[in-house]
C-alpha positions in Angstrom: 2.4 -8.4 -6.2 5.3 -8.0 -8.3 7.7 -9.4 -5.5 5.9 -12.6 -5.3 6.5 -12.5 -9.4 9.9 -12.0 -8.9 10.0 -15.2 -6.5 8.3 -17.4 -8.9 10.8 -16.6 -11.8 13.5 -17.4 -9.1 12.0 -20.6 -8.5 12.0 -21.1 -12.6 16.0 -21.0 -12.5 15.7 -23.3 -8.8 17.2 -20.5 -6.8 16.0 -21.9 -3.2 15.8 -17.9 -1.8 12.5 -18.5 0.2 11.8 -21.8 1.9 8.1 -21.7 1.7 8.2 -21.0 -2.6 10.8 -23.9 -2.9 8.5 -26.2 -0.7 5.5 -25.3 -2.7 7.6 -25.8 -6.5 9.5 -29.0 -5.3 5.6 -30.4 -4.4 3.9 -29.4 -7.3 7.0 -30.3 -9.5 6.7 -33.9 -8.0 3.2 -33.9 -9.0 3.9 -33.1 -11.9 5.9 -35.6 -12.8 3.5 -38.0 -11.1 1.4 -37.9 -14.2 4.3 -38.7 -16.2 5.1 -41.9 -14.4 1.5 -42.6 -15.0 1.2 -42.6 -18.5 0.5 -38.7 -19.5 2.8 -37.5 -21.7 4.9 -34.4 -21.2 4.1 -31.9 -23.1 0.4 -32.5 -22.0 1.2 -32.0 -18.5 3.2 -29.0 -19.5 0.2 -27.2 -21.0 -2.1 -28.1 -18.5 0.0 -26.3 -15.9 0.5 -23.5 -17.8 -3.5 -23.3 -18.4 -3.8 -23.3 -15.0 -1.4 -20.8 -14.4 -2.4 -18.1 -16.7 -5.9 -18.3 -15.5 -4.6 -17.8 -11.6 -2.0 -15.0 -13.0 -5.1 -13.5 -15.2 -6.9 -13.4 -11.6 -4.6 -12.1 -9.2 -2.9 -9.3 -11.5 -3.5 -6.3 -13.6 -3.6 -6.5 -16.8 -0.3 -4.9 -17.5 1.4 -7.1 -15.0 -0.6 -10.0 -16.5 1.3 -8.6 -20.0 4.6 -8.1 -18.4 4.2 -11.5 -16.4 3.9 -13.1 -19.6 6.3 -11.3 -21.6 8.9 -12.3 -18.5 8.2 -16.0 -18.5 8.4 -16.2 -22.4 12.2 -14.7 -22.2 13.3 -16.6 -19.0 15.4 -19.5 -20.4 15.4 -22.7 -18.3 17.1 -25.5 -18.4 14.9 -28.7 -19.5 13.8 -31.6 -16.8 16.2 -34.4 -17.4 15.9 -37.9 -16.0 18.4 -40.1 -15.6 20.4 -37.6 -17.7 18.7 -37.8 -20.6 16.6 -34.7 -21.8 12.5 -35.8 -22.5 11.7 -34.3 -25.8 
């Protein structure tokens, strides 16, 4: 379990090391932004995502790798989604 963690904090930075986990981030990412172009703002769709995260993390790992996931994602830095090079803030 803690390999497929370590892929999904890859695909945070957008490190393409495994064809199927960039397929799967490019597609959600594009949802994502889908509901921006349709009126929801940001930081809305942001949370919601992360809701939904937490709860599939909280059901697929222990708690300590829940704790550690957590702990991991909160000290990744990323760099913000710009469009048309302009940061959305």
């Amino acid at each position: 379990m803690m390999h497929l963690i370590l892929k999904i904090l890859l695909a945070l930075k957008m490190a393409p090391k495994n064809k199927d986990l960039q397929e799967i981030y490019n597609r959600i990412f594009a949802d994502a932004l889908a509901y921006t172009d349709n009126g929801y703002p940001l930081p809305m769709v942001a949370a919601t995502y992360i809701a939904i995260a937490l709860r599939l993390y909280k059901s697929a790992l222990s708690p300590e790798e829940y704790k550690m996931m957590v702990s991991t994602v909160v000290e990744t830095e990323v760099e913000p989604y710009t469009k048309d090079k302009k940061t959305l803030h």
